[in-house]
Each structure stands twice: as C-alpha cells, then as structure tokens.
TORFISE-889187 format. One record per residue (C-alpha): residue number from 1; residue in one letter; x, y, z. Coordinates in Angstrom, 2 decimals, padded with zeros to 5 digits. Last residue first. Layout:
// residues N
    nr   rest         X         Y         Z
   NUM      a         X         Y         Z
...
//
This chain:
// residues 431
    nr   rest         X         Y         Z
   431      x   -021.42    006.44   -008.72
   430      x   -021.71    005.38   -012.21
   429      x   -019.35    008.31   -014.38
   428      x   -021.45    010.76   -016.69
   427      x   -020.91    010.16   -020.10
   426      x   -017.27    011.09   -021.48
   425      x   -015.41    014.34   -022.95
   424      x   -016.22    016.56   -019.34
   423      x   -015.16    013.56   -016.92
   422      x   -011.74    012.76   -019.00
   421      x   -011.06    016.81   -018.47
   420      x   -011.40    016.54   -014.98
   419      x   -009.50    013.58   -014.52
   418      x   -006.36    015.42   -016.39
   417      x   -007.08    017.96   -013.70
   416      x   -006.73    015.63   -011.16
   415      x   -003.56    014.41   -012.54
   414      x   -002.11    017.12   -013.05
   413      x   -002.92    018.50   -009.12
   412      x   -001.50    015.44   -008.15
   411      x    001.77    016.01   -009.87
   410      x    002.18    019.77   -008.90
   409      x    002.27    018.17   -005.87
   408      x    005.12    016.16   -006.62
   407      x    006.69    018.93   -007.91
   406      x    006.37    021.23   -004.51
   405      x    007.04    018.36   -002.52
   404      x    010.20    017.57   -004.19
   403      x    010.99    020.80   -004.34
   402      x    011.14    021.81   -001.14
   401      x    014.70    020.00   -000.21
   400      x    016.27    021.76   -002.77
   399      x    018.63    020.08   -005.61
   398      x    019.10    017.00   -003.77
   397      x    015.67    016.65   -002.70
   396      x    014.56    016.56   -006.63
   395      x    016.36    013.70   -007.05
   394      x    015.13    011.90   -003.59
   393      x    012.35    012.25   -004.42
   392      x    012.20    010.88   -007.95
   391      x    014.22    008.15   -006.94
   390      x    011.72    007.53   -003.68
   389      x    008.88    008.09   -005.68
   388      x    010.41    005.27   -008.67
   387      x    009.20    002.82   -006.26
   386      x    006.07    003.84   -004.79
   385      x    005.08    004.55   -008.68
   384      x    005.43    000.69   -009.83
   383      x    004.27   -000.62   -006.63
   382      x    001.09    001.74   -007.08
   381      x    000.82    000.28   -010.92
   380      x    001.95   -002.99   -009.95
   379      x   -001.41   -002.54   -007.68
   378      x   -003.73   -001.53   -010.61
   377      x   -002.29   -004.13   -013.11
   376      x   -003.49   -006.85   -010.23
   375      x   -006.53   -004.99   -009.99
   374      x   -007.36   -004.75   -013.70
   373      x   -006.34   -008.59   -014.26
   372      x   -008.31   -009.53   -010.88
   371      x   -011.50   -007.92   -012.03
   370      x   -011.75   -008.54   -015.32
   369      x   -014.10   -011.12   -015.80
   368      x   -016.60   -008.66   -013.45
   367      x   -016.19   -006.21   -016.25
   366      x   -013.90   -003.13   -015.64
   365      x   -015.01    000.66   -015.10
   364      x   -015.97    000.00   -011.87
   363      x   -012.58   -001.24   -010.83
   362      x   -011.00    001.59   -012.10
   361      x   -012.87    004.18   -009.94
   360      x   -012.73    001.73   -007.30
   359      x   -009.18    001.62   -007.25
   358      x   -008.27    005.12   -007.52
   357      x   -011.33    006.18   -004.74
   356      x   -009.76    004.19   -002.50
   355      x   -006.46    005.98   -003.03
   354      x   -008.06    009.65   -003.09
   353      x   -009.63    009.75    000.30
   352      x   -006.68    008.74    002.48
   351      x   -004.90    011.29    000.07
   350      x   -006.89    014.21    001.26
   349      x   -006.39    012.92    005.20
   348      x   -002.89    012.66    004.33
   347      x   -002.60    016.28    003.02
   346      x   -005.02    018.24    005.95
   345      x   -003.01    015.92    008.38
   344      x    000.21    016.91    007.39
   343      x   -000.72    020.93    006.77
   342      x   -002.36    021.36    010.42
   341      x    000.75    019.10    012.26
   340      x    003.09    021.73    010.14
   339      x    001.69    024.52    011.47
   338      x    003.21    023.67    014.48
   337      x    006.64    024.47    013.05
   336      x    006.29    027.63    012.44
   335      x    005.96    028.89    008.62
   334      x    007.47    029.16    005.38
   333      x    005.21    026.99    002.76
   332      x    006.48    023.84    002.85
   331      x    003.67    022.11    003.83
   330      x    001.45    024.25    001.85
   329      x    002.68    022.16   -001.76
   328      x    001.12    019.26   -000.38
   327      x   -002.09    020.98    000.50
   326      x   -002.42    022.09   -003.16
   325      x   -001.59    018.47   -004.57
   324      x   -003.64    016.09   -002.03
   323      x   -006.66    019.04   -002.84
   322      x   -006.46    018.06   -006.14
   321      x   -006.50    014.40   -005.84
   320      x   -009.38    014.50   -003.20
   319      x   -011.18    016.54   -005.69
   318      x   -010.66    014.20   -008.91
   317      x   -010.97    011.03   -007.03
   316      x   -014.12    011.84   -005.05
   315      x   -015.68    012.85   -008.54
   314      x   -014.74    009.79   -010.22
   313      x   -016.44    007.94   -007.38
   312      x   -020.04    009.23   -007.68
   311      x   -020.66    011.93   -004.25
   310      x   -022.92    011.57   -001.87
   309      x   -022.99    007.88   -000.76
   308      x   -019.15    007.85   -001.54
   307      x   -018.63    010.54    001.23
   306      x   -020.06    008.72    003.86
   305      x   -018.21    005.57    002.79
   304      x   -014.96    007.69    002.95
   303      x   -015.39    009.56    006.16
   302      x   -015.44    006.93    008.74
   301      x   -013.16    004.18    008.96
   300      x   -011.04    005.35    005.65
   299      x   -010.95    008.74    006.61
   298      x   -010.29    008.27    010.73
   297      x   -007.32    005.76    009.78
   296      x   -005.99    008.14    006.85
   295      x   -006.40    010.88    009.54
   294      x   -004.10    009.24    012.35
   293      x   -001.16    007.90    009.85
   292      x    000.27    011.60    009.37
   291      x    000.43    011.54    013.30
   290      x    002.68    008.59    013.39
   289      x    004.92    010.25    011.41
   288      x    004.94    013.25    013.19
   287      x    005.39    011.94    016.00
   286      x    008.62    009.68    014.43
   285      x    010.52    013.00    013.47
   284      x    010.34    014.52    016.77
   283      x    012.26    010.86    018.08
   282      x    014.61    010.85    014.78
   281      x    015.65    014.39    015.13
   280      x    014.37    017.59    013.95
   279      x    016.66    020.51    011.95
   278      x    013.06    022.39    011.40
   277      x    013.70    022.68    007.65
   276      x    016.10    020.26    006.78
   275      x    014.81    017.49    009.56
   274      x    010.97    018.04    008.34
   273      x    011.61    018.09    004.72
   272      x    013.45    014.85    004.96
   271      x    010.37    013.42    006.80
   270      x    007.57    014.42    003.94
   269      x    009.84    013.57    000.70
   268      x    009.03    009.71    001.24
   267      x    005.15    009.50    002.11
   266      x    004.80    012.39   -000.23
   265      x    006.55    010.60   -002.97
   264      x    004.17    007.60   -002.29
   263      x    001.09    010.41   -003.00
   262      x    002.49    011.85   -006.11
   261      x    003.31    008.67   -007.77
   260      x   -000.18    007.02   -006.91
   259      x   -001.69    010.12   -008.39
   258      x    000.21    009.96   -011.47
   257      x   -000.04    006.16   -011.64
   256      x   -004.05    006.06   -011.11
   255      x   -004.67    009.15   -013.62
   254      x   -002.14    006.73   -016.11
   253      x   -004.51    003.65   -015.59
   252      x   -007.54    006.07   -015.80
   251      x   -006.58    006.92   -019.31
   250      x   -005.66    003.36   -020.52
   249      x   -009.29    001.96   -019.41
   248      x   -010.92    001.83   -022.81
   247      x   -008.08    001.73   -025.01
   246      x   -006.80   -001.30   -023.46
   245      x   -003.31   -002.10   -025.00
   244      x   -000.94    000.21   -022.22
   243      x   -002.43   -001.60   -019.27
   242      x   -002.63   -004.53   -021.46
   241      x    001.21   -004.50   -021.20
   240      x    000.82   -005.29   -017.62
   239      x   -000.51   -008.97   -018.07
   238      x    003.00   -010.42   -019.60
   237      x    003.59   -012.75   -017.05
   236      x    000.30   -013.82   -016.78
   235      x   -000.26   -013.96   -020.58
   234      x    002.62   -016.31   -020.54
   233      x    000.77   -018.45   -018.18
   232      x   -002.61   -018.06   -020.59
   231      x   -005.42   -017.51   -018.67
   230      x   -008.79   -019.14   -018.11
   229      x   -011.83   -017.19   -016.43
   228      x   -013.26   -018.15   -013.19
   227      x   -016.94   -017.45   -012.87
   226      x   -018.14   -021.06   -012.93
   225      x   -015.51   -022.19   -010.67
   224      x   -016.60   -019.76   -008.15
   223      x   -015.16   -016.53   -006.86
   222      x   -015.52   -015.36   -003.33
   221      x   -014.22   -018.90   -001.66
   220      x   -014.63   -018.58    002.16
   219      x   -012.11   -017.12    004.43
   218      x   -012.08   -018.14    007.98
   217      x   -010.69   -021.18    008.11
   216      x   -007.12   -021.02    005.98
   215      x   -007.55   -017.63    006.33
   214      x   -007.17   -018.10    010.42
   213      x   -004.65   -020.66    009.74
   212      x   -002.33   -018.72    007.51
   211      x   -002.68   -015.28    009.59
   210      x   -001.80   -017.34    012.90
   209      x    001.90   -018.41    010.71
   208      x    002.10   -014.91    009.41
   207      x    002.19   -013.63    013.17
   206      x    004.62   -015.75    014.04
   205      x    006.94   -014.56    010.87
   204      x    006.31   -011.17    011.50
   203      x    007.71   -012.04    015.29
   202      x    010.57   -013.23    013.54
   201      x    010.92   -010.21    011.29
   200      x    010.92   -007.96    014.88
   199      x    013.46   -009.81    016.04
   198      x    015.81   -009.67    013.55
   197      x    017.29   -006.16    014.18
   196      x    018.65   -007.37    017.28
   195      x    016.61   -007.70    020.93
   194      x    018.46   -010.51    022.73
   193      x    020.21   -008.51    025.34
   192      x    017.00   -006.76    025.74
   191      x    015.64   -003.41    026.23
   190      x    019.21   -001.95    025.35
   189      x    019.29   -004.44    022.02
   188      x    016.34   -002.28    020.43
   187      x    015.12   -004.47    017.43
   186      x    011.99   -005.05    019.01
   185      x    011.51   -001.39    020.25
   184      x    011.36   -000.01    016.62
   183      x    009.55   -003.35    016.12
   182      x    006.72   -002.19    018.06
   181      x    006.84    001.79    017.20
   180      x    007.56    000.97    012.79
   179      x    004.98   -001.52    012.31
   178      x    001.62   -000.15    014.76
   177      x    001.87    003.48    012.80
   176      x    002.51    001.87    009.56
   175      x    000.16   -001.11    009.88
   174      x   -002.53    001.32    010.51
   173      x   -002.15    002.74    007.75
   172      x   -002.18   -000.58    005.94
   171      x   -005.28   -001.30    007.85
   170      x   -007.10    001.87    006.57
   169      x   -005.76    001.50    003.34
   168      x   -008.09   -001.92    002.92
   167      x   -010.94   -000.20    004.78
   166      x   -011.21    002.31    001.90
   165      x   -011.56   -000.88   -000.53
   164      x   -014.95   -001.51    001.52
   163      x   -015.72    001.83    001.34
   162      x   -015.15    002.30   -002.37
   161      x   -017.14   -000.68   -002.76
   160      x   -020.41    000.40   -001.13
   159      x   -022.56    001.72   -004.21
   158      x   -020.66   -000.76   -006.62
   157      x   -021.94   -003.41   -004.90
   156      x   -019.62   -005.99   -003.00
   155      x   -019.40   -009.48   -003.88
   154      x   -016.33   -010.30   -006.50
   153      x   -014.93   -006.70   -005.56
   152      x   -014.27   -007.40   -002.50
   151      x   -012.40   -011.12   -003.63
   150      x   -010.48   -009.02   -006.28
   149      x   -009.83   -006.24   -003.77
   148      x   -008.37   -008.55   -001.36
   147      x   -006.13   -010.74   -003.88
   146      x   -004.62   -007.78   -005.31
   145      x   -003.91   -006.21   -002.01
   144      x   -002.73   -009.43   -000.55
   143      x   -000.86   -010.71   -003.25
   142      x    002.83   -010.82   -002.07
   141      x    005.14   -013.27   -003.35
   140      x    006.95   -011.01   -005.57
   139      x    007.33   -008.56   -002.75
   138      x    008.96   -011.29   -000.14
   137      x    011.24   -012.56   -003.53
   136      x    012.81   -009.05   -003.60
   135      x    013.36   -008.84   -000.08
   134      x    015.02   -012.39    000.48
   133      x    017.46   -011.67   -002.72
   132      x    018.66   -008.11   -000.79
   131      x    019.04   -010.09    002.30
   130      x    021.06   -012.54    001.03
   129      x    023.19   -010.58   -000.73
   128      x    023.29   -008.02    002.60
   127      x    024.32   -011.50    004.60
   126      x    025.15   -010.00    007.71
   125      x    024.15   -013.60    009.27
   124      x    021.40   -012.56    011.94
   123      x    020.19   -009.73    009.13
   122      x    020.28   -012.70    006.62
   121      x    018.18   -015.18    008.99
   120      x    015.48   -013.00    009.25
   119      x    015.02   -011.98    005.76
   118      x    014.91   -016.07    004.93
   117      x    012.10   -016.24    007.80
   116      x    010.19   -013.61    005.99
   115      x    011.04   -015.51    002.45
   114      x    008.93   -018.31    003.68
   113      x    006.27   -016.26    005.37
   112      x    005.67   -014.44    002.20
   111      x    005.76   -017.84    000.39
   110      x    002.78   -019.66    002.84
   109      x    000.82   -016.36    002.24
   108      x    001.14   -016.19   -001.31
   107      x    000.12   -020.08   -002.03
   106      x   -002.88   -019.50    000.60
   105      x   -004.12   -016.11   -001.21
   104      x   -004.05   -017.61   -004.71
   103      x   -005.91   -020.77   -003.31
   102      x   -008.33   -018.25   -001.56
   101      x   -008.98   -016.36   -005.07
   100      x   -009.87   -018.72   -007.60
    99      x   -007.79   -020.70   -009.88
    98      x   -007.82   -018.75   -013.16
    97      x   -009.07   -014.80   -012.06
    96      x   -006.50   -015.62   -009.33
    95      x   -003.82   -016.53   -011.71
    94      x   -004.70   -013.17   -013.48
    93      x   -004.59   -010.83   -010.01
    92      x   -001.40   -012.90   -008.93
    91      x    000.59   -012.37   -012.39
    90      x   -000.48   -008.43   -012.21
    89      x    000.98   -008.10   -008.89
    88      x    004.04   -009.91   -009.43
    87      x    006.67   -007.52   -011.23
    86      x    005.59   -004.48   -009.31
    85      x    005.42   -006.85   -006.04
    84      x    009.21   -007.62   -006.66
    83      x    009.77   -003.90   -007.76
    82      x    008.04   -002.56   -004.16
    81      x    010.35   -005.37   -002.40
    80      x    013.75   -004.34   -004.16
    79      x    013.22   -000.65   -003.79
    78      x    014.13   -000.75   -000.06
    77      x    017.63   -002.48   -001.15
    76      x    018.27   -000.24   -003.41
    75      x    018.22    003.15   -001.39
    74      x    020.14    001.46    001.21
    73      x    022.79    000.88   -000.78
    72      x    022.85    004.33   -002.11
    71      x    022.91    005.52    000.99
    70      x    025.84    003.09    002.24
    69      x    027.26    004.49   -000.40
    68      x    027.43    007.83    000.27
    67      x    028.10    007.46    003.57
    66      x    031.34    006.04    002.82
    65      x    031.91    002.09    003.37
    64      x    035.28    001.78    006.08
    63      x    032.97    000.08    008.43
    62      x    032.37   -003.24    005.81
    61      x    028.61   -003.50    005.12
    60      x    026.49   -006.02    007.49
    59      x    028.37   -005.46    010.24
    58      x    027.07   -001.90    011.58
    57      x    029.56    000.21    013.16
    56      x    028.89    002.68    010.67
    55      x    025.14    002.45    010.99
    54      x    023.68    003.75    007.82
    53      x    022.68    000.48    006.97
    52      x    021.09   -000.60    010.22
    51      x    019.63    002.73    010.52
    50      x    018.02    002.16    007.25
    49      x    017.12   -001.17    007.67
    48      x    015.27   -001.97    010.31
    47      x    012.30    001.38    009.98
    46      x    011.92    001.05    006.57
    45      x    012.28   -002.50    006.47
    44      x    009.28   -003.09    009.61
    43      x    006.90   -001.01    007.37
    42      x    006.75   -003.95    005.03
    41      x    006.52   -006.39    007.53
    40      x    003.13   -004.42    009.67
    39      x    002.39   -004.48    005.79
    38      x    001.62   -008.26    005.48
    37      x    000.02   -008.30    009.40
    36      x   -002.08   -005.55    008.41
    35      x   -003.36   -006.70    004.72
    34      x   -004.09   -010.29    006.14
    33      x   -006.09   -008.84    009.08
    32      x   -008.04   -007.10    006.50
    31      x   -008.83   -010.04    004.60
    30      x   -010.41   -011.74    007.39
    29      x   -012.75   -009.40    007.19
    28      x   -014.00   -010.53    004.60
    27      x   -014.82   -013.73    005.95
    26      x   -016.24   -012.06    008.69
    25      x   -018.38   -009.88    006.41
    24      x   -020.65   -013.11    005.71
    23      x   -018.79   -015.99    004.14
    22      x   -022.14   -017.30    001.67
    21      x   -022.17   -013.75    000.24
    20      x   -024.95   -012.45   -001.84
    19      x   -026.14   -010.53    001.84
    18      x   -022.28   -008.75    001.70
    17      x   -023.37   -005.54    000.59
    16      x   -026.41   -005.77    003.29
    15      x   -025.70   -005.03    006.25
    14      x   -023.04   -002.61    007.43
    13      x   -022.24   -001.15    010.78
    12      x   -018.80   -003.36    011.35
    11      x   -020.78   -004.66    014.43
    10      x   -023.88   -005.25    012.54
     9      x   -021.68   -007.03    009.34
     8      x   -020.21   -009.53    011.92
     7      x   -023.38   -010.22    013.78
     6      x   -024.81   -011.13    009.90
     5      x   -021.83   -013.19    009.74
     4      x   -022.06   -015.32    012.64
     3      x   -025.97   -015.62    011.68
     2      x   -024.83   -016.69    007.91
     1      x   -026.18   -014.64    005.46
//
C-alpha cells in the first residue's frame, strides 16, 4: 500500500483489507463522498417537493388543483427517481462487470449532474413535465451504490466487508440529516430574496462537479481487464430476471426485498404516525427525523464491524431483521410522546444493522464474476421495495394510521424468520 493510503487506512482505523489494493483506503473512500453528495440530492426531493406541491399558491400546478390531487401528484413524482434507479441498477452493475468500474462511475456521475441541472431549471420554469422526465432520468443514471459495493467488494475480505458496505449507509444517513436542514434553508425565500426551491439543486449540481474531479483523481481502477467479464447488452437490460432464474441465490433475493420493503416503509409510515398521533408540526416533526438518522450513523461507524467480527453475517441479518420488526410495531404502541425518541432509535439503529448485513450476505454468496450483476440486482431490489413502500404505506395509512407500521413490521419479522428457516435446511453460512 501506498504511504498516502496506508495514513488513510490508520486514520479510518483499518489496515489491512485494503493491503491487495494499489488505491489504498483513500481511493475508497472516495466512494463514500460520491454516495453523500448523490443522496444529499435525493433527500433534497423529499424535502423540495412536497411542500412545493402541496403549496396552493404554488405555480407549478394550477391553484384551483384539489388536495387530493396534488397528493397524488406528488406521490408520483417521488416514485419516478426510485423506479428510474429500479430500472438501471442492474444494467450499471453488468456494464461495470464489462468495462470496469471507474468508467461506469464517471459516465453516471457526468449524467446525474446533467439531469440535476435539468431538475433545476424545471422548478425555475414550473415545468412539472419537465420535472417529472428530469427525475426519472436522475435515478436511471445513478450507480453509485452499485458501483461502490462492486469496487468494495472487488478488494475487501469477506471478514471486513460488511463493515465496509456498513460505511456506505452510514453516508447516506448522513446525507439525510445534512440534505433535508441545508437545503430546507436553501430553498427558504425569507433568508434570501434569491433563495427558491432551485437553489438547493444548483448547489447539488456544484457539488457534483468537485465529486467528478476528485473521482476522476482519486479513485483507482478496482477491477482489471483480466477480471472483467463480457455481457450481452440485451442481457443488461434484462439482468433482473436472473434474480428470479438463479436457484441458488433466489431465496436471499426475496429475504433482501422483504426486509428492504419493511425498512423503506418505515422511513415513510414513521412521520405520518407522528402528526396523527401526537398532532406535531413540520418543525417537531423534522427532530425527530433527524434523530432517527443519529443511530444508523453511530451503527454503521462503530457497531457494525464490531459486531461482524463476532457474529457470521447471516446471523446479523436474521436478528437485526427481527428486532427492526418487533421494535417497529412498539412505536405505536400507546404511550407519551417521549417514548417515542426510545422506540425510533431502538428501530433505526436495528435497521442500520440489517441493510449492510443484506448486501453482504448476498454478496458472499456470489462468485467474484458476479459481483456487479448480484449487486446491481441487489440495489433495483431496494429501489424496487423503496418504491412500492410508499404505496403500500400509504394504503395501509388510509385505513389506520398504525397499521402500516404494524404490517410492515410484521414484514421484517417474516422475513427474518424465513432467514431462519434457510439457515436450519443449509450448511452453516461463512462469516
């Protein structure tokens, strides 16, 4: 290793996973700062667009448009950048198997930013065509996940891979707590007569433009020509089917999608709980949203690698996904309202555990020529489910609020026991 990037791995407290690797844990890390700054924009939609939609003096949907509508409305337009990276993710991981991961990554990057500048000038022009089309191409682009845990998993061990993948949902949870408070303020026009709800995708846009040039540096190659597999384009484009073809890996596939399902329908059920229960507004609201993000950054800094050199992954996944379920459902449970800060962080620092542990348990169980295919399958998976969540939610919400944590719960504790009885028919799993 490299002496920049043996400095690198001391400061990060690691040493040797990435000795095999010419880039040193700084040209990993790089990877991390390409996760944040992708999902910094993602997080920026949720908190833009739905007061922009529901906004009856808003502009970019007529005044006269009922609530209802505008609901709906919104409701489709945040589901068009989960089903653009549902419909992408498994073309990027196979492409990347093909050409190599840092071309992958550069093509993506220089797209995102693109289609971030096209978002930016839609909201300026009240073009909601325009911006739904922008949104949808922004999530096809993307390949940072995919791309990331190909690349981690192209030169980390098995013993330290869950952690490394647990520092990928640490900066995305990061990215919601930093996302939503900055460009919250961004897109404030009573700080600053030229604040407007397109700031804050304009500063994502300079922030994409550093990203580029620091990867285009920083990032070294982590899968050679001689490992690179070749791919049939159609293939590509018709990669997710094999999650239903392969026999061998089917059954963690669906664990992955229940859980995934589960924990994105928390993410969405959570706040409207919180404001039909407790009658909160947006500011209480927001603490507690930032809060939820505090133990998946502790778990996946911390607590997640020291887990993973006790315990073998499968095992991680199946209690983490339990215990995700069974807190879930205490959150509703009839109590004061401080309770609630107890039953949040118990369930997100449960889940913080269990979606590092999905990936690496499926990652493990594919061959090195795999890698990007499974991972890429893997993410349109967790696309896949973080889209229908919010339907599902939201269904189940409009019988009783409860009950969509209550199901989805009942979910996660499925799945985990569908884990458990996968673990008692097979060998033991490689930790």
């Amino acid at each position: 290793m490299s002496e920049a990037g043996q400095q690198s791995a001391n400061e990060l407290g690691v040493t040797s996973p990435t000795a095999r690797y010419a880039g040193g844990a700084s040209a990993l890390f790089i990877l991390y700062v390409v996760i944040f700054v992708g999902f910094i924009g993602y997080s920026l939609m949720i908190t833009v667009f739905t007061p922009m939609l529901l906004d009856a003096k808003g502009a970019i949907v007529p005044a006269s448009t009922p609530t209802g509508h505008r609901t709906i409305l919104l409701g489709i337009l945040l589901c068009l950048y989960p089903l653009g990276q549902f419909l992408g993710s498994p073309i990027v991981g196979a492409l990347s198997d093909r050409f190599g991961r840092k071309p992958i990554l550069m093509i993506s990057l220089a797209a995102t930013t693109f289609w971030y500048v096209v978002i930016a000038i839609a909201l300026d022009a009240t073009s909601l065509t325009l911006l739904c089309v922008a949104s949808f191409f922004a999530g096809l682009s993307e390949a940072n996940i995919v791309t990331a845990q190909s690349a981690i998993s192209d030169v980390i061990g098995a013993e330290d891979r869950n952690r490394y993948f647990g520092y990928i949902y640490m900066s995305v949870s990061s990215a919601y707590i930093v996302g939503p408070l900055v460009g919250g303020k961004l897109a404030d026009r009573s700080l600053a007569s030229w604040f407007g709800y397109s700031t804050p995708f304009w500063a994502v846009f300079g922030l994409l433009i550093v990203t580029i040039l620091a990867t285009l540096v920083l990032f070294v190659e982590t899968c050679p020509p001689d490992k690179r597999q070749r791919v049939s384009y159609f293939e590509a484009f018709t990669n997710l089917a094999w999650v239903f073809r392969n026999r061998r890996l089917r059954a963690n596939y669906l664990v992955n999608f229940l859980l995934y399902l589960a924990i994105f329908g928390f993410f969405r059920c959570y706040p409207m709980y919180l404001v039909d229960e407790y009658k909160l507004g947006v500011s209480r609201v927001s603490e507690f949203i930032a809060w939820v993000g505090v133990p998946i950054v502790l778990a996946n800094l911390w607590l997640t690698g020291a887990l993973s050199r006790h315990l073998s992954t499968r095992t991680m996944t199946l209690w983490s996904g339990l215990l995700t379920g069974i807190f879930m459902i205490m959150v509703v449970m009839p109590r004061p309202l401080n309770a609630a800060w107890v039953t949040l962080f118990l369930t997100s620092m449960a889940l913080a555990l269990c979606l590092p542990s999905c990936a690496t348990m499926l990652s493990l169980s594919a061959s090195e020529a795999e890698q990007g295919r499974v991972m890429g399958n893997n993410q349109a998976l967790q696309v896949g489910a973080e889209a229908l969540s919010g339907l599902v939610g939201g269904l189940l919400a409009a019988v009783v609020v409860k009950l969509s944590l209550i199901v989805l719960g009942g979910v996660a504790i499925v799945a985990g026991l569908l884990l458990m009885l996968l673990v008692a028919v097979s060998q033991p799993a490689t930790k």
